[in-house]
C-alpha positions as CSV (number, residue, x, y, z in Angstrom):
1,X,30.4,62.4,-8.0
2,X,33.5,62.5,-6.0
3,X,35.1,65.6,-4.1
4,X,37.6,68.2,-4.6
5,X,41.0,66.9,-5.2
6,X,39.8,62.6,-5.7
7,X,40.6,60.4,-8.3
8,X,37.1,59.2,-8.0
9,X,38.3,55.5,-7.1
10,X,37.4,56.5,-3.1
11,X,33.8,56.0,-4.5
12,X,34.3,52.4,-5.1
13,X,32.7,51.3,-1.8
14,X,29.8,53.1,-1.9
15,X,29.6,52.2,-5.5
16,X,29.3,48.5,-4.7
17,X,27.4,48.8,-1.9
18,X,24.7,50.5,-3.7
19,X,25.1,48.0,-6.3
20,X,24.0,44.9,-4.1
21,X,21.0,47.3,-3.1
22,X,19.3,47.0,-6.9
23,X,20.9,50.3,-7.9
24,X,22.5,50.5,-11.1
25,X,25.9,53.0,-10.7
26,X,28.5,54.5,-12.3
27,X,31.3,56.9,-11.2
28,X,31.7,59.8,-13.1
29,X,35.4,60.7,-12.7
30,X,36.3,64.6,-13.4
31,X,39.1,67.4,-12.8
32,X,38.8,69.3,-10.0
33,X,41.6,71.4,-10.2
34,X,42.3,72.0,-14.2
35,X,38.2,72.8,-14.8
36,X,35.4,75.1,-13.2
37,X,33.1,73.1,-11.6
38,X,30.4,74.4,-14.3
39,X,32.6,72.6,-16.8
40,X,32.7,69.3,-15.3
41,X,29.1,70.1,-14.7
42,X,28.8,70.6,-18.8
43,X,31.2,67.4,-19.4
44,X,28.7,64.8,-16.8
45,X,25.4,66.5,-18.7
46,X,27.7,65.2,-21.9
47,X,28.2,61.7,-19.9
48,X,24.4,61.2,-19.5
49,X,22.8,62.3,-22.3
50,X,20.3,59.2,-22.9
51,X,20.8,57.8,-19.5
52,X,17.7,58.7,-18.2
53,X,15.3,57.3,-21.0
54,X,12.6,58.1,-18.9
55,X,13.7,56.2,-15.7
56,X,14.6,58.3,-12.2
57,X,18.1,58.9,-12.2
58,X,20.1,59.7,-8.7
59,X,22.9,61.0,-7.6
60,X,25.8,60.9,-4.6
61,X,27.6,63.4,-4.5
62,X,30.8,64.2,-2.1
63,X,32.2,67.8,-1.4
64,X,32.9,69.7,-4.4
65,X,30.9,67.2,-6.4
66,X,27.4,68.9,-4.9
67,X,28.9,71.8,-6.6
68,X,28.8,70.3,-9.5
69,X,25.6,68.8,-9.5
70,X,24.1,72.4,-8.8
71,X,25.7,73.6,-11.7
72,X,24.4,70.7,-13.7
73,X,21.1,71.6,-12.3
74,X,21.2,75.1,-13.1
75,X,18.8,77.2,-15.5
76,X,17.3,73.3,-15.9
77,X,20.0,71.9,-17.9
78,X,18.8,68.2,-16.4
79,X,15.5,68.0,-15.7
80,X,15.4,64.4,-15.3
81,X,13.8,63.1,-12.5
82,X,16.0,61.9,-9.3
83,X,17.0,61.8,-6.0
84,X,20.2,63.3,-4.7
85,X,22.2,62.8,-1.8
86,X,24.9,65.5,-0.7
87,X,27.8,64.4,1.5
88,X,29.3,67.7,3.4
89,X,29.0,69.8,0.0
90,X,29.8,73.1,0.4
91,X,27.2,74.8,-1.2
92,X,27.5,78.3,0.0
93,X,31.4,77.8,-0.3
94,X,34.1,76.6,2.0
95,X,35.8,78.6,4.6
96,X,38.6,76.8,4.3
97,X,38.9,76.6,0.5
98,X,38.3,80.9,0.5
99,X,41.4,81.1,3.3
100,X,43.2,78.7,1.2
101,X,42.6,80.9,-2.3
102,X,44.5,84.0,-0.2
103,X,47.7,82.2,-0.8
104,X,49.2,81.6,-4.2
105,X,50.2,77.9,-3.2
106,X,46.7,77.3,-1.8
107,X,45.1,79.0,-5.0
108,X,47.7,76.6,-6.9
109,X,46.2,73.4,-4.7
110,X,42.3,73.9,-5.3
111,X,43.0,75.2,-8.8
112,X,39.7,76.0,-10.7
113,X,37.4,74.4,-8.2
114,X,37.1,78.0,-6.6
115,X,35.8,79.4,-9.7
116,X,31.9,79.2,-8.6
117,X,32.4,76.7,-6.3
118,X,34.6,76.6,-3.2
119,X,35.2,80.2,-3.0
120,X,31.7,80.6,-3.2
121,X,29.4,82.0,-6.1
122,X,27.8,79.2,-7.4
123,X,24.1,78.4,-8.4
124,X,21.3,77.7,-5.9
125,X,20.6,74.5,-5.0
126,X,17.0,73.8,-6.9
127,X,14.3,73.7,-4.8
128,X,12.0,71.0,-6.1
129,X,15.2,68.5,-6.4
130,X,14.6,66.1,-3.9
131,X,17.6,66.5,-1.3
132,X,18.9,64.6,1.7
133,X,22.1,66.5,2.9
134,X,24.6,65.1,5.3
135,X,26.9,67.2,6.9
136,X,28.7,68.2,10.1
137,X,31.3,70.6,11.4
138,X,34.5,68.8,12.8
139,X,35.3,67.0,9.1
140,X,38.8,65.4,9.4
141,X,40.3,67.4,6.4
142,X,42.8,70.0,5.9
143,X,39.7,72.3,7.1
144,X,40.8,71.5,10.8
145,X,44.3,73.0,10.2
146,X,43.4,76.5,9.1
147,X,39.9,76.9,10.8
């Protein structure tokens, strides 16, 4: 599940590599800036409806995408079982993305991904999901400009 303002395609890589790994994988391409992350959240529970069957089903998420997934994991919408991995998700928010939404241009940029996600206010993360969460603090995004 790809980050705030990606196409999705920057997912490729990973993609394949998983791929050659046994893993069977799909990209799950969404708007980040015309819909909430709790409705892309609602349109990927749409997306895997019968996926599952029964099997473990994981998930790699990127950014705003760990949003999503907690929003699809919220009030146990997907109980399937499953592994999730978290690259520098902003769980609790982004700094950036709430300096960002004090400007109309920056509000116009992230669109509707701030709505219970980057500005903060989303769900919890569940806490029997097993989680591995990689993160740091010196990304190489727009973050570094305005922090």
């Amino acid at each position: 599940v790809h980050g705030v303002l990606m196409p999705g395609w920057e997912m490729l890589l990973l993609r394949q590599r998983l791929q050659r790994n046994g893993f069977n994988c799909c990209l799950f391409r969404y708007s980040s800036r015309r819909r909430s992350p709790a409705e892309n959240a609602a349109h990927l529970e749409k997306v895997l409806q019968g996926s599952a069957r029964g099997n473990p089903l994981h998930f790699v998420a990127h950014s705003l995408g760990g949003i999503v997934l907690a929003h699809l994991f919220a009030g146990d919408r997907w109980t399937a079982d499953g592994r999730v991995v978290l690259l520098g998700s902003p769980l609790a928010g982004s700094c950036t993305a709430r300096q960002l939404d004090r400007f109309r241009c920056g509000r116009w940029l992230l669109g509707r991904s701030l709505e219970g996600g980057l500005a903060g206010g989303g769900p919890e993360w569940p806490a029997g999901r097993e989680t591995l969460v990689i993160a740091g603090n010196r990304g190489p995004g727009v973050g570094q400009l305005l922090t």
